[in-house]
C-alpha positions in Angstrom: 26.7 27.1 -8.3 29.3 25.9 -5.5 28.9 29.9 -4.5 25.5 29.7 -4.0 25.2 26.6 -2.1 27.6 27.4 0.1 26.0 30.9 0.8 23.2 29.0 1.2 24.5 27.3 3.7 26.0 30.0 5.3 22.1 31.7 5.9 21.1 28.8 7.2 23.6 28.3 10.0 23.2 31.9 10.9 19.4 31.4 11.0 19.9 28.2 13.4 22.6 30.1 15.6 20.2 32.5 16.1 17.4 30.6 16.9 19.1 28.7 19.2 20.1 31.9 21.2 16.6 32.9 20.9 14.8 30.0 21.9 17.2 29.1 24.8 17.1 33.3 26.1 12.9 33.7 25.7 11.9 30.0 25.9 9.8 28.8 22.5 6.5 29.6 23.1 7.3 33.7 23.3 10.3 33.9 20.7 8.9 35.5 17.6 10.7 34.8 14.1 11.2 39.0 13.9 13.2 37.7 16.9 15.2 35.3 15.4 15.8 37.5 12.3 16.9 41.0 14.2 19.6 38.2 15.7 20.4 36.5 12.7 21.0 40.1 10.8 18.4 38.7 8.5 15.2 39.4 6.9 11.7 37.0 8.0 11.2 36.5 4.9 15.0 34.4 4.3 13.5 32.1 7.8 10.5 31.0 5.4 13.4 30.8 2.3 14.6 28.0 4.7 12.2 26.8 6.6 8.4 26.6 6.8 8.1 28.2 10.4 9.0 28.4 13.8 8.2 24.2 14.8 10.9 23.5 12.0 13.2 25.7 13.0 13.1 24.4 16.0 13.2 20.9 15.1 16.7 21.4 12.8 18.1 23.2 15.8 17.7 20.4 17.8 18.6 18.4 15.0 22.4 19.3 14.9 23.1 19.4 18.5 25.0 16.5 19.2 25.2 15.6 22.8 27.8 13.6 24.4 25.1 10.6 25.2 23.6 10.3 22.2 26.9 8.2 21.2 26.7 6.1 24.5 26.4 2.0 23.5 22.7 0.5 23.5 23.7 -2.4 22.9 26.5 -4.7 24.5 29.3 -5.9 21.7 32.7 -7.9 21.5 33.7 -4.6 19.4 33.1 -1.9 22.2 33.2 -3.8 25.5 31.2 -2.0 28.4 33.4 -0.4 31.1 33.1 -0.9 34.3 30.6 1.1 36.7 33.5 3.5 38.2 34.3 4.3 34.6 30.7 4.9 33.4 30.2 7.0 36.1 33.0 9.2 34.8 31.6 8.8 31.6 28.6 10.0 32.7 30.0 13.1 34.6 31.8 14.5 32.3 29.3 14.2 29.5 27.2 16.1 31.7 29.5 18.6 32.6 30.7 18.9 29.1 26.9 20.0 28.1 26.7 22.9 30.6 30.3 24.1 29.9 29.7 24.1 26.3 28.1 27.4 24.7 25.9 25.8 22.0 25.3 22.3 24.3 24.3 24.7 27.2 21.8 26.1 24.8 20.6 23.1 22.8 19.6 21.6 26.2 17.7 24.6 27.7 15.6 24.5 24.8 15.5 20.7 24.7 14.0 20.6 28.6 11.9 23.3 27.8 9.3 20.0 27.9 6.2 21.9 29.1 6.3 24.3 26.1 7.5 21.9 23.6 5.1 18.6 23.9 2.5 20.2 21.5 4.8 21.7 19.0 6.8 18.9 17.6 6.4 15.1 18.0 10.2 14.7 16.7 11.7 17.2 19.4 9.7 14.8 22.0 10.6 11.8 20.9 14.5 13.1 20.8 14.4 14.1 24.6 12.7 10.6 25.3 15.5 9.2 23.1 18.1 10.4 25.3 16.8 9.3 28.2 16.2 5.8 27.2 19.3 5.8 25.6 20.9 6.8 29.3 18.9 4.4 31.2 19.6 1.0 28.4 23.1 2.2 29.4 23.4 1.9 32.6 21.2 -1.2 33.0 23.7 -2.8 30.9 26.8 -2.3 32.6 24.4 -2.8 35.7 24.0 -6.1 34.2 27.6 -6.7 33.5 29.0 -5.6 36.7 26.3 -7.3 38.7 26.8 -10.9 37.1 22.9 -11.4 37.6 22.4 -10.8 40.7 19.7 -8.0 40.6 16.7 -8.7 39.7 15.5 -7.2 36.5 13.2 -4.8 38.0 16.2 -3.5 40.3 18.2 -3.1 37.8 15.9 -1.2 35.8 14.7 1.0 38.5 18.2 1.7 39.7 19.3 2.8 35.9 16.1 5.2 35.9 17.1 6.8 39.0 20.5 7.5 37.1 19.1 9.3 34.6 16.4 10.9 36.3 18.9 12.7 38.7 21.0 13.3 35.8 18.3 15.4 34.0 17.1 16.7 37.2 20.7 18.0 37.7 20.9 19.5 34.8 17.5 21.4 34.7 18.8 22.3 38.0 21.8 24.1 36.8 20.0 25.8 33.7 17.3 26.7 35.6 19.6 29.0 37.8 21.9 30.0 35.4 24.6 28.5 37.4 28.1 28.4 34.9 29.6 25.1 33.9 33.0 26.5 34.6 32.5 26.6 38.1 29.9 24.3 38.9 30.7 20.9 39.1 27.4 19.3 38.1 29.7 16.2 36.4 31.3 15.4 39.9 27.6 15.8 41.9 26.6 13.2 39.1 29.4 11.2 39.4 29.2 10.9 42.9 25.4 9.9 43.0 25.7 7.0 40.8 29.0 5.9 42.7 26.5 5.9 45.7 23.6 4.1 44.4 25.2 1.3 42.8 29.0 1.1 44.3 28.2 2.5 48.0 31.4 3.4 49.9 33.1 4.6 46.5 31.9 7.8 46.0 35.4 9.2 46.1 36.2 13.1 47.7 
């Protein structure tokens, strides 16, 4: 019985490594699950074994990427102070960095921001990329708020941790959209710098 589960398991990785190169190569809309299987070195027949067709599969692939934001604080605790906004910046950078650089991040994210073809397939996937980017956004306005001591006013802060994440995402769709490589790009810095700009200007470094 251990056997089985564990080659059960096994297929189903193979199946999600596959659709994630397939859906991240052809975008969703066009993949086919012959597609997915001729990748996987599977038969169609073991996808619907697993799953019940191509807007799960999609949805477990998303499912087990885990990107670097989605551990970012939402809340502000005596057990994981905030950092500072120099240090979120880096934080920031790099996480973006570290999803281009990475194979299956890289991947997980082009079919993520594929938004156009995805908003009519699967109210989870939606609600995960909306996820993210609030999740982004609380952060920010919260070390906003603790750097700032109240001296924005709400709606500044707000707009100031949207712009954050809207050029974050932007730079991103940027890079995958061009195919530009995460070795030798450096998205993170370009990040890094912007928010350095918009909410510490003069500090945003060489």
């Amino acid at each position: 019985m251990r056997r089985c589960k564990a080659e059960v398991e096994r297929t189903r990785q193979r199946l999600l490594d596959a659709a994630e190169q397939v859906f991240s190569d052809r975008g969703y809309a066009v993949a086919r699950l012959e597609d997915i299987a001729d990748v996987a070195g599977l038969t169609r027949g073991s996808i619907y074994w697993h799953y019940d067709g191509k807007p799960e599969l999609l949805e477990a692939v998303i499912d087990r990427a885990w990107f670097p934001w989605d551990q970012l604080p939402a809340e502000q605790t005596e057990a994981q102070p905030l950092p500072g906004i120099p240090q979120m910046a880096s934080v920031l950078g790099q996480g973006i960095q570290q999803t281009l650089t990475e194979p299956h991040l890289r991947r997980s994210a082009s079919i993520l921001l594929q938004g156009h073809e995805l908003r009519h397939v699967s109210e989870r996937v939606q609600a995960r990329l909306q996820g993210m980017q609030k999740r982004i956004r609380r952060y920010v306005a919260l070390v906003i708020e603790q750097a700032g001591a109240g001296r924005l006013a709400f709606g500044e802060r707000d707009a100031r941790a949207r712009a954050v994440g809207v050029f974050m995402f932007g730079a991103l769709s940027e890079a995958l959209l061009l195919g530009l490589p995460g070795e030798q790009y450096p998205i993170g810095r370009e990040v890094e710098r912007f928010i350095l700009a918009l909410l510490l200007p003069g500090m945003e470094g060489g």
